[in-house]
C-alpha positions as CSV (number, residue, x, y, z in Angstrom):
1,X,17.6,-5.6,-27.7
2,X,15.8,-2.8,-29.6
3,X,16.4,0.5,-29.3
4,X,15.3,3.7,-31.3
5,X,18.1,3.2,-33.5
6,X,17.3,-0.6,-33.6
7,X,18.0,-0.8,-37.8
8,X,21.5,1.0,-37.8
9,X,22.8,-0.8,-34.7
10,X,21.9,-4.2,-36.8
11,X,23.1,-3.2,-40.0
12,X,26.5,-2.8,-37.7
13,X,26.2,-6.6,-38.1
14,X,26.8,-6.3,-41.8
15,X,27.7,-3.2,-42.4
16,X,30.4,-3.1,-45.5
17,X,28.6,-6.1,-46.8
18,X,26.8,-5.9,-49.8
19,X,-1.0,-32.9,-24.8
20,X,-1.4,-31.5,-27.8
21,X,-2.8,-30.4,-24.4
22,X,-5.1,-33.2,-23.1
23,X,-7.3,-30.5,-21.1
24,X,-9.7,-28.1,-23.0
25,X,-10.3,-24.7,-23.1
26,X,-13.9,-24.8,-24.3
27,X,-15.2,-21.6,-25.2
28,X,-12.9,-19.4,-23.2
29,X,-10.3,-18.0,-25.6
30,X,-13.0,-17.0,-28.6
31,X,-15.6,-15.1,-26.0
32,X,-12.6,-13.2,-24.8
33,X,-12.8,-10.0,-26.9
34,X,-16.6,-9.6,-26.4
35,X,-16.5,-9.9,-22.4
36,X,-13.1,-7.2,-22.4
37,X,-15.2,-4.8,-24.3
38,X,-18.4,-5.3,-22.2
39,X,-16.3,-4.5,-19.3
40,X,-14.3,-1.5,-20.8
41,X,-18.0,-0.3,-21.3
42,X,-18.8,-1.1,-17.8
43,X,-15.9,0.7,-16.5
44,X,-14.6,-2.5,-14.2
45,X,-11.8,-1.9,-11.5
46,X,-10.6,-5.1,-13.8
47,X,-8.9,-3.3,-17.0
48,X,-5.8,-4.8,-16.8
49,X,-7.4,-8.8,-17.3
50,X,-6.0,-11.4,-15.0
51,X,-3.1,-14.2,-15.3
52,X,-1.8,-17.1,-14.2
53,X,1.7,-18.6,-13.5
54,X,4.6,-20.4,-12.3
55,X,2.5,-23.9,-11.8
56,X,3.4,-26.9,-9.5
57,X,1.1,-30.1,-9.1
58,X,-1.0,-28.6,-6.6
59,X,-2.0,-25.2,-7.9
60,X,-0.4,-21.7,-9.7
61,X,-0.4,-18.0,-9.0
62,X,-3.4,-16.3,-9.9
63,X,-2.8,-12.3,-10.4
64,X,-4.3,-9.2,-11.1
65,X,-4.1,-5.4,-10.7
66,X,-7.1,-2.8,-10.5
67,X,-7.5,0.1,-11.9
68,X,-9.9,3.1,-13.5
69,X,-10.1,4.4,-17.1
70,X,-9.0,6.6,-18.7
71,X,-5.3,5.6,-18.0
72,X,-3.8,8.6,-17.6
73,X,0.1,9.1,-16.9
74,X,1.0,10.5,-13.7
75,X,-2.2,10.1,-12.4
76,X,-3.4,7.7,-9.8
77,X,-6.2,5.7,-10.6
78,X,-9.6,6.4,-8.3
79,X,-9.4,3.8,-6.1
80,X,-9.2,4.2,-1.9
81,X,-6.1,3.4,-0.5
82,X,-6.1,-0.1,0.4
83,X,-9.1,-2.7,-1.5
84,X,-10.3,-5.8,-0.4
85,X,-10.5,-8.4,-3.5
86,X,-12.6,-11.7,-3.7
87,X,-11.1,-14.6,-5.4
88,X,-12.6,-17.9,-6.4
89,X,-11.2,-20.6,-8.0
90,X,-13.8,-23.2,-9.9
91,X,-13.2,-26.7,-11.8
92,X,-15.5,-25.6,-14.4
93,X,-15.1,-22.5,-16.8
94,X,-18.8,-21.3,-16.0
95,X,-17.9,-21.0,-11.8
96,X,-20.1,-23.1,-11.2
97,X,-18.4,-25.2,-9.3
98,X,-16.3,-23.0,-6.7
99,X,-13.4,-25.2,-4.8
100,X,-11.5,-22.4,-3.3
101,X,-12.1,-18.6,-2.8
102,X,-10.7,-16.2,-0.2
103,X,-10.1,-11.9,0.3
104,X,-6.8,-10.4,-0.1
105,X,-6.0,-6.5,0.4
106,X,-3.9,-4.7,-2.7
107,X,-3.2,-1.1,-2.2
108,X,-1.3,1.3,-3.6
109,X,2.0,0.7,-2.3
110,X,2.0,-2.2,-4.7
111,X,0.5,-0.2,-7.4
112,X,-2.5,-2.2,-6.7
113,X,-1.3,-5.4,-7.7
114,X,-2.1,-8.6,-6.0
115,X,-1.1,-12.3,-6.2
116,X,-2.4,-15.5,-4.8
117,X,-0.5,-18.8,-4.0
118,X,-3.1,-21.9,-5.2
119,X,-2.6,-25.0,-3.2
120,X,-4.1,-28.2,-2.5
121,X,-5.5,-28.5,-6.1
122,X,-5.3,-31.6,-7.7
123,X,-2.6,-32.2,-9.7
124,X,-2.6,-32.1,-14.2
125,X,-6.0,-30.5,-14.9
126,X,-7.4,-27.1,-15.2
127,X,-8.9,-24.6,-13.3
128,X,-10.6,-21.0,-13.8
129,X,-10.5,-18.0,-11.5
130,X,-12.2,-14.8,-11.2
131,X,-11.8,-11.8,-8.8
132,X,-14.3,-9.4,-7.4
133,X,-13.9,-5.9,-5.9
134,X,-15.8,-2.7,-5.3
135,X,-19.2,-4.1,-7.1
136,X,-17.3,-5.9,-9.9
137,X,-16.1,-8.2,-11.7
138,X,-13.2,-9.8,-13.8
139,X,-13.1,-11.8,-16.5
140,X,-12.4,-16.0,-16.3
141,X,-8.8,-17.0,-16.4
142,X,-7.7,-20.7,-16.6
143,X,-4.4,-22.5,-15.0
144,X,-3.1,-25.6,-15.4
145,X,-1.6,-27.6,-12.4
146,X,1.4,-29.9,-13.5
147,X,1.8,-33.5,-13.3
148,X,3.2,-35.3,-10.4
149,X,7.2,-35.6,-11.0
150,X,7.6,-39.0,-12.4
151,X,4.3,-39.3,-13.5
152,X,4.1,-40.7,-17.2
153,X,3.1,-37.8,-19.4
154,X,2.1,-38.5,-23.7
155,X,2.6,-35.0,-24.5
156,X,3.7,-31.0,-23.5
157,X,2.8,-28.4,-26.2
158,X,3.9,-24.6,-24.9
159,X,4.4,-21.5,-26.9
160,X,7.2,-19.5,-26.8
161,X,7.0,-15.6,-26.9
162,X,9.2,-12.6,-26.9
163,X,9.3,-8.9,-27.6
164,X,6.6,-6.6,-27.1
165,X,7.1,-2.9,-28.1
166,X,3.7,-1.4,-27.8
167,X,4.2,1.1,-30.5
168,X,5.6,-0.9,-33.0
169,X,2.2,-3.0,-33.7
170,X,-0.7,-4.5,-32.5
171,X,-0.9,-8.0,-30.1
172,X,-2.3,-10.1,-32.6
173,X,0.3,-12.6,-32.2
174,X,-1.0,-13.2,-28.3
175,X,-4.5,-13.8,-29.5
176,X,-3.4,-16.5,-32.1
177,X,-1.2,-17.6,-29.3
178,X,-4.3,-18.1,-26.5
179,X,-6.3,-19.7,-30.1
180,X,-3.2,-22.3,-30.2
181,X,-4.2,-23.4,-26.5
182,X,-0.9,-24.5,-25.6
183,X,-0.4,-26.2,-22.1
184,X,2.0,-23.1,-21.0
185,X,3.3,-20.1,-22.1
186,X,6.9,-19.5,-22.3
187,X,7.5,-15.7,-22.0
188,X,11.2,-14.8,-22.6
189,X,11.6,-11.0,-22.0
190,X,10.7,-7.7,-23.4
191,X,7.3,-7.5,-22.3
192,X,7.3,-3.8,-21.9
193,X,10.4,-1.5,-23.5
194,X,11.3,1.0,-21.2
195,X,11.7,3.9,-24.4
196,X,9.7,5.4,-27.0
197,X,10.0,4.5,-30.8
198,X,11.9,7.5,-32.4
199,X,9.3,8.5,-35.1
200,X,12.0,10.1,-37.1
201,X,13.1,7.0,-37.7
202,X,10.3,5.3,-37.8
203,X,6.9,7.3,-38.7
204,X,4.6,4.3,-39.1
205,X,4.1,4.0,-35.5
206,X,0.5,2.4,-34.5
207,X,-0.1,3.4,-31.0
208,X,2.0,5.6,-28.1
209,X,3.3,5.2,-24.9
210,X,2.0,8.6,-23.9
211,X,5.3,9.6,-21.9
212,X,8.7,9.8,-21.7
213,X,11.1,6.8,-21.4
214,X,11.0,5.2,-18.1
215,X,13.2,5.1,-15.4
216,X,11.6,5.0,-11.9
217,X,8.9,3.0,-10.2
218,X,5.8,4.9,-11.4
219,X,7.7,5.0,-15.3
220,X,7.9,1.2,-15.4
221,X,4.5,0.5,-13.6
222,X,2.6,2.9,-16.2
223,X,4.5,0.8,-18.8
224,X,3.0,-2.7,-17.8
225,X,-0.5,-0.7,-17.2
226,X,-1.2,0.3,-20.9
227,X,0.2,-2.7,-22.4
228,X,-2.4,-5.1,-20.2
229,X,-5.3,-3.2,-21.8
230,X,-4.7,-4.8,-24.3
231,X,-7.2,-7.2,-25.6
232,X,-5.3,-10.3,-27.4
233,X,-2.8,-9.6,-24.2
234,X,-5.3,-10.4,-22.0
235,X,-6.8,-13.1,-24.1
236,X,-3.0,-15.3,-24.0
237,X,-3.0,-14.3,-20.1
238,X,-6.4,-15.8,-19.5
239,X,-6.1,-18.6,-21.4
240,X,-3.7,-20.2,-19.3
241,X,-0.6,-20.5,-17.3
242,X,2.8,-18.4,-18.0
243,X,6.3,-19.2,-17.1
244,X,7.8,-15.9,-17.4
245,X,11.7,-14.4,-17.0
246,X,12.9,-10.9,-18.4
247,X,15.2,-9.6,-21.0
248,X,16.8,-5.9,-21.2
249,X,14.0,-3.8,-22.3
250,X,12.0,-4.5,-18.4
251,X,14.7,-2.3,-17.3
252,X,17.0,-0.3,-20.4
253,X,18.5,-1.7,-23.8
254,X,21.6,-4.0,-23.2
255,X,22.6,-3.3,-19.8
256,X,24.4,-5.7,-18.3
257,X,24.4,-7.2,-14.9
258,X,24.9,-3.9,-12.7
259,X,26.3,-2.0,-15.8
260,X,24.0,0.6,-17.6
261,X,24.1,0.7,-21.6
262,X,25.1,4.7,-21.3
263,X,28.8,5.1,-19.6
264,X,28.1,8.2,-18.7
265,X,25.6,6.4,-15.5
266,X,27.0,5.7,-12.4
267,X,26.7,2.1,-11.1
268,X,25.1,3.2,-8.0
269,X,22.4,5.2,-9.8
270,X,21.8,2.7,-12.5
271,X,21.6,0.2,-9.4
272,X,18.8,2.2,-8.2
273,X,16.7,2.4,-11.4
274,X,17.8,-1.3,-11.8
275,X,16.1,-2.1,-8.5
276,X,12.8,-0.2,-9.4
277,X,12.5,-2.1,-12.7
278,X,12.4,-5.4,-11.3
279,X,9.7,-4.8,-8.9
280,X,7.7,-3.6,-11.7
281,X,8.2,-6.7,-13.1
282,X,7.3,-8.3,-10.3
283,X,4.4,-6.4,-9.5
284,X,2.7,-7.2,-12.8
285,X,3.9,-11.0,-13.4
286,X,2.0,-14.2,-12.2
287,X,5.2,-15.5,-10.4
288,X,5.8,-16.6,-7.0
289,X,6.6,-14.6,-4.0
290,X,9.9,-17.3,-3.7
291,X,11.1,-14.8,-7.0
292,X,12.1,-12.4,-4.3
293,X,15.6,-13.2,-3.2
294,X,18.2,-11.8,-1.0
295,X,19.1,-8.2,-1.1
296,X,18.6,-6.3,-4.2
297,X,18.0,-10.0,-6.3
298,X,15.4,-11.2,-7.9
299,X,15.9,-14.9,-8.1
300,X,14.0,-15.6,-11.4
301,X,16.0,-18.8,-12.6
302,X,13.3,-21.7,-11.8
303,X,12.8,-25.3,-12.7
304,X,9.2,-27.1,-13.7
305,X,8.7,-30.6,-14.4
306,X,5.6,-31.6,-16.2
307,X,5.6,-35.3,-15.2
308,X,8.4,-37.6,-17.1
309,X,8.1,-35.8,-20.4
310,X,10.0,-32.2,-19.7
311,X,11.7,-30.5,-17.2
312,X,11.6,-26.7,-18.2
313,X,14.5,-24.8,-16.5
314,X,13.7,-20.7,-16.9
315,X,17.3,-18.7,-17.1
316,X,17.9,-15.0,-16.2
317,X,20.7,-13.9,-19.1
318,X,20.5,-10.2,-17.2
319,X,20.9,-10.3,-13.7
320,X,24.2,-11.3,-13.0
321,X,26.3,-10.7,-16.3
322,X,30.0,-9.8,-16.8
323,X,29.3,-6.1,-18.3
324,X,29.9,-5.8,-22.1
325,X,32.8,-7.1,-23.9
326,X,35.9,-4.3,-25.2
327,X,33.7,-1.7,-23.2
328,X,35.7,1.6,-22.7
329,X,36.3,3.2,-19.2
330,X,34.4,1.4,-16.0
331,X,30.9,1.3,-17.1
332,X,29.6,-0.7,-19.9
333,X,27.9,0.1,-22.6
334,X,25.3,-1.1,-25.0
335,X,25.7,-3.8,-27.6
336,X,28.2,-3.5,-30.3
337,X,30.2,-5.3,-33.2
338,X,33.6,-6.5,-31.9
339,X,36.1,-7.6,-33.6
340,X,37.4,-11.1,-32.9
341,X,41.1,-9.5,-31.5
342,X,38.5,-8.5,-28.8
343,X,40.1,-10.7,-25.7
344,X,37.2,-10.2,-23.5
345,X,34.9,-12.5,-26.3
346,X,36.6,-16.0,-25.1
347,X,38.1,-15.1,-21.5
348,X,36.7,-18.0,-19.3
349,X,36.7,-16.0,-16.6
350,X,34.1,-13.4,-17.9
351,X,29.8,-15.2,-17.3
352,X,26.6,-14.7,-18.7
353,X,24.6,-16.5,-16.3
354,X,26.7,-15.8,-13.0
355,X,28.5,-18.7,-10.9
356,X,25.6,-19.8,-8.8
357,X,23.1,-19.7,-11.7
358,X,25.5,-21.4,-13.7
359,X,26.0,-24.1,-11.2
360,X,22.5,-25.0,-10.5
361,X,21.6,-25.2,-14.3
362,X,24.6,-27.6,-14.4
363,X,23.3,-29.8,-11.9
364,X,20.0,-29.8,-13.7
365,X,21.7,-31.5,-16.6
366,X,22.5,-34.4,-14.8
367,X,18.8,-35.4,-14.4
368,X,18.0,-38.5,-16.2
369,X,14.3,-38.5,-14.6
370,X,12.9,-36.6,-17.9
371,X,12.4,-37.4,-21.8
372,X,12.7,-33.6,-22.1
373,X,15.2,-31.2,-21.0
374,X,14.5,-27.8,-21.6
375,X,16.4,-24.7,-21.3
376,X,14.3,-21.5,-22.1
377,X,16.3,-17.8,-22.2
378,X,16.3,-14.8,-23.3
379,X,19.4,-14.3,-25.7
380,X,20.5,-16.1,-28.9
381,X,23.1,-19.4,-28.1
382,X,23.6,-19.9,-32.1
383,X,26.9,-18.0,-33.3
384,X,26.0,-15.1,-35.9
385,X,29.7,-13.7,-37.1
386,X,30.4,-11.4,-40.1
387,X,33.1,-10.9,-41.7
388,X,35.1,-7.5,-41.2
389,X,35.2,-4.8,-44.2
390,X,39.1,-6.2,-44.9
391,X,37.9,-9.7,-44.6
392,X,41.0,-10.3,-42.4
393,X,39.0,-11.6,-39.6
394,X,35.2,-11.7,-37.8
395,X,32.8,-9.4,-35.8
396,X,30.4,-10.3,-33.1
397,X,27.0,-8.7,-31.9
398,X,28.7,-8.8,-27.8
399,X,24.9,-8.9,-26.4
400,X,24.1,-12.3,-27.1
401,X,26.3,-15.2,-26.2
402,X,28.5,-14.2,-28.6
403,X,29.9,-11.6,-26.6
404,X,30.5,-13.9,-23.9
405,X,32.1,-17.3,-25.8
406,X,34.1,-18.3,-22.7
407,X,30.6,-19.1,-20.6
408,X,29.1,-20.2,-23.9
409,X,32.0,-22.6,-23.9
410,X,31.0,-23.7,-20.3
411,X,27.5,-23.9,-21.3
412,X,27.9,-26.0,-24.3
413,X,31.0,-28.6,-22.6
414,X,28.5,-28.9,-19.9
415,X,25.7,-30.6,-22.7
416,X,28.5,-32.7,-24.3
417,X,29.9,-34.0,-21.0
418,X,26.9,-34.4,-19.2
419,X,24.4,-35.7,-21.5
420,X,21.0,-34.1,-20.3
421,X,18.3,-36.2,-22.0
422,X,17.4,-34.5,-25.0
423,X,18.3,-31.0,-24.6
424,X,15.9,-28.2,-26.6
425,X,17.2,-24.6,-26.2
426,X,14.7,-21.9,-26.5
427,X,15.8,-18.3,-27.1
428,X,14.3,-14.5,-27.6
429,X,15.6,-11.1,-28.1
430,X,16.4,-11.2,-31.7
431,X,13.2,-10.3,-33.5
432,X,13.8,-12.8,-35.6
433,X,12.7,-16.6,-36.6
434,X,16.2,-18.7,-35.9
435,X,16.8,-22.2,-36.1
436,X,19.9,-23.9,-35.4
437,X,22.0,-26.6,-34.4
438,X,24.3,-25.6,-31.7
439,X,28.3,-27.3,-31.5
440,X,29.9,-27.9,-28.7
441,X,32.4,-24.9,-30.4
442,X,30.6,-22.7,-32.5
443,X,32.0,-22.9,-36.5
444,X,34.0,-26.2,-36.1
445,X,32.5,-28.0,-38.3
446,X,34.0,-31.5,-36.9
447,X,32.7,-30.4,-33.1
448,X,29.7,-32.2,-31.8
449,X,26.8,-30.8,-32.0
450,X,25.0,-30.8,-28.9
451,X,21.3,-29.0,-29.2
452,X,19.0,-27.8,-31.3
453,X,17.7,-24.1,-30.4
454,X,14.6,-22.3,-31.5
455,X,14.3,-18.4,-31.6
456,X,11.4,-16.7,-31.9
457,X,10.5,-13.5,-33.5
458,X,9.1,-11.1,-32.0
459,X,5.6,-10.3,-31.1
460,X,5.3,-6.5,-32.5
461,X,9.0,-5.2,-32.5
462,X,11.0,-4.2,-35.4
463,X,13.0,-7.2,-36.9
464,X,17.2,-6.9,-38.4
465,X,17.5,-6.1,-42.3
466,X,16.6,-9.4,-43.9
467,X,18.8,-8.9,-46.9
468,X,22.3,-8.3,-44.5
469,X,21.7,-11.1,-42.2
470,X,20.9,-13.5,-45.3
471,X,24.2,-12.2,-46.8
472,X,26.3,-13.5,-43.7
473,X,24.7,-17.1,-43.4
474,X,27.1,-18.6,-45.2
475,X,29.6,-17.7,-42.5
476,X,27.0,-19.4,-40.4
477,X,26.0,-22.8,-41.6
478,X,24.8,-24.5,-38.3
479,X,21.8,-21.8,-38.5
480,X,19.5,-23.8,-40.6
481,X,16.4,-21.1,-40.9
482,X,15.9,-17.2,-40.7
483,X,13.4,-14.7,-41.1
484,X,13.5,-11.6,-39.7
485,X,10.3,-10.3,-42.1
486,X,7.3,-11.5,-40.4
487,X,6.5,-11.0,-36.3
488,X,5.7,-14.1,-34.3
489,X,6.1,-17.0,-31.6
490,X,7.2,-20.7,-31.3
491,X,4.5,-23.5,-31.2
492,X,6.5,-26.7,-30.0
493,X,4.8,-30.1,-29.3
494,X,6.6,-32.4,-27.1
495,X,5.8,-36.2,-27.1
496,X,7.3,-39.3,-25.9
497,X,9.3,-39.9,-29.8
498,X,9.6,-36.5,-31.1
499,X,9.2,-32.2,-30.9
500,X,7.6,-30.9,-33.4
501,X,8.9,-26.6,-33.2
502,X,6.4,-24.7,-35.9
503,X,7.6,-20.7,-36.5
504,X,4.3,-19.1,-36.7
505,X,3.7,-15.6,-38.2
506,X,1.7,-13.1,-38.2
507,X,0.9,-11.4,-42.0
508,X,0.6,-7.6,-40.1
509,X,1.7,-6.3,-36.9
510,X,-0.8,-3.0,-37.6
511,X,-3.6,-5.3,-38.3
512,X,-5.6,-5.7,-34.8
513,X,-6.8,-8.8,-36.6
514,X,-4.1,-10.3,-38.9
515,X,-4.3,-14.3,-40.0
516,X,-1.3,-15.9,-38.9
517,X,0.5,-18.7,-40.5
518,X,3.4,-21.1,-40.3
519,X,7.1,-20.2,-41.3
520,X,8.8,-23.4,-41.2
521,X,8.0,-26.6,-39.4
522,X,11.0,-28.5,-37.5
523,X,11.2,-32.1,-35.7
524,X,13.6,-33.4,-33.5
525,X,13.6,-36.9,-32.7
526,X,14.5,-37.9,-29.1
527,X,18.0,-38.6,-28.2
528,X,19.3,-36.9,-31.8
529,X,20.1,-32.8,-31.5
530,X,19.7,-32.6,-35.3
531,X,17.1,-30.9,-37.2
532,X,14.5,-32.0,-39.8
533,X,13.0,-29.8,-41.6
534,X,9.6,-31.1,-42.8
């Protein structure tokens, strides 16, 4: 979503208007910082950390990637060509207990990343991992397997996290998000941004990139590199599984589909850079090799079910988009207001999530098997119109699902007719702290309202003018909170009665060490899409 202009593309918006987990962690979270440093100091092949994700009931991915300090750009790190790695996989935190372990090769054709598959674990309970290569050592992570499907299951607590410019602040927010110990981690995009802050704009930077914005293989890889050395990053990654899809910034600012954000790129190029991005992301995310599709595509859209409770169903809002609504000539551009004469904002025939996609997440909602149904993304599903300077009519920000109401349409007849048990939408992008109650048509105050969705702000980047967007919310009356002040993540509680959503905060993105506290505290009862505030 953010760019270097981030401010004055969102004062566009308004411009002219004045288990709890039933495992443990033990000890693992809080000894994090002191066994990263000890290994910085040691120089370990490990400076990146290690993580785990995409879990079923008989094991997870376990990752890492090796390198050397200092991280340089453009340089290679000091590493042969092609390393064999340990693994190990204990039921107890101190490795004690070793139920798995194996070698694995990494090299530097996949810029010395590596992944293994877990099975034959047993299923709903934790277990730790380590690697070893060239004399040393990683740090401990921890995964969680899932319940069986079916299984009964008293509660699901994840967090929910989105947003990561490296320059805008420091990762507090992932530390107090590993110190939560949720069951999983929801990451929703925007875990790197492929530019640099523009300090003219904004001079209070905390840390840099080091280069120039990125755009090839090496560019995005270097990206992922610098932001892993960081500590509360690491901490959140170790402390247990992820369930992770992407957002713009993993590639460039509100592209859309095959379209770049600049018309001036070709498809075919932007294709290209498009394709390099995505194995970055790959590369350096604990997913599955199944992630790999057909072709150029990157099949991230996944379901989990965590036993009775939840199933968890993990969109891709990027990959297969209609390009930007009212864009001029035949590549898009990036997000904009548009008016509401704008035809392309309601065609039916334009889609945010792509026909297939689309499909399969509509299936999904006919699954009566679950307590729970979630559906995690990366853009905002809430409506967010201002009124134009002559009042005669509305604007739209066209990146979210406002720019594409036909599909939201689809999306939000498909929860009225089909009835998914309990449907709880989970959003990103907006930097922002947004709770709302989503209708089946968006400012009809008589339409049903059919989910309730929680946005989180963002870890570090820069959030919209407070003052503008609280000026338009009284166009918007199904949003029910806002805060676009503080950085921050989602801490939901599932149980067998109710969700409990908390908006935490952070007090200081340039504090390496800033308390945290909660916003606003939601609960939705099962069976009712409304919100109480409590």
């Amino acid at each position: 979503m953010s760019k270097a202009s981030f401010f004055s593309r969102r004062q566009a918006l308004v411009g002219g208007m004045s288990s709890a987990a039933s495992v443990a962690f033990g000890k693992q979270a809080s000894a994090f910082r002191r066994s990263f440093y000890s290994f910085q100091k040691d120089q370990t092949v490990f400076p990146f950390g290690v993580a785990s994700g995409d879990p079923d009931t008989e094991g997870f991915v376990i990752w890492t990637r090796l390198g050397t300090l200092p991280l340089l750009p453009d340089q290679p790190p000091a590493l042969p060509d092609i390393v064999d790695v340990h693994w190990q996989v204990s039921t107890d935190s101190q490795m004690q207990r070793i139920v798995q372990s194996g070698i694995i090769q990494t090299s530097a054709v996949s810029g010395y990343t590596l992944r293994v598959v877990l099975q034959g674990l047993q299923a709903y309970r934790p277990y730790w991992y380590r690697f070893t290569a060239l004399g040393a050592q990683s740090i401990v992570g921890r995964g969680l397997t899932l319940p069986h499907q079916g299984a009964a299951v008293s509660s699901l607590k994840v967090a929910v996290a989105s947003c990561a410019h490296w320059e805008a602040g420091y990762y507090s927010a992932y530390q107090h998000i590993a110190d939560d110990r949720p069951d999983l981690i929801l990451f929703l995009g925007d875990y790197i941004y492929e530019h640099n802050i523009n300090t003219a704009h904004y001079p209070g930077i905390v840390r840099s990139y080091q280069t120039s914005t990125a755009s090839t293989l090496d560019g995005y890889r270097w990206r992922y590199a610098l932001q892993k050395t960081d500590p509360s990053l690491q901490a959140a990654h170790a402390a247990t599984s992820w369930l992770p899809i992407w957002d713009d910034h993993e590639v460039e600012d509100d592209y859309s589909g095959v379209w770049s954000s600049h018309p001036e790129e070709q498809v075919r190029n932007f294709v290209l850079r498009q394709r390099a991005a995505y194995q970055a992301w790959y590369e350096n995310m604990p997913v599955r090799p199944s992630v790999l599709g057909y072709g150029r595509e990157y099949k991230i859209y996944r379901r989990f079910y965590f036993g009775d409770l939840a199933v968890l169903n993990m969109l891709d809002g990027r990959q297969y988009r209609a390009r930007q609504p009212c864009a001029p000539g035949t590549v898009g551009r990036d997000g904009h207001m548009e008016r509401d004469t704008c035809r392309d904002l309601a065609d039916p025939n334009r889609t945010f999530l792509g026909q297939m996609q689309e499909q399969w997440l509509f299936e999904a909602l006919k699954d009566r098997s679950v307590l729970w149904t979630v559906i995690a993304q990366d853009l905002m599903v809430a409506s967010l119109r201002a009124p134009t300077p002559e009042h005669n009519g509305y604007r739209y920000w066209t990146d979210t699902w406002d720019g594409f109401q036909g599909a939201r349409n689809r999306l939000t007849d498909a929860l009225a007719y089909l009835s998914p048990p309990s449907p709880v939408i989970f959003s990103g992008d907006y930097h922002s702290h947004f709770v709302s109650e989503i209708r089946r048509r968006a400012h009809n105050v008589k339409s049903q309202i059919v989910a309730p969705e929680f946005l989180g702000s963002s870890i570090t980047s820069f959030g919209p003018p407070y003052k503008n967007i609280v000026s338009v919310l009284p166009e918007n009356p199904d949003i029910k909170f806002f805060d676009s002040r503080k950085r921050g993540y989602i801490l939901s509680e599932f149980n067998r009665k109710y969700v409990k959503t908390v908006m935490r905060s952070i007090v200081d993105a340039t504090n390496q060490n800033s308390p945290c506290s909660n916003s606003a505290t939601f609960i939705v009862e099962r069976g009712s899409p409304r919100l109480v505030q409590v």
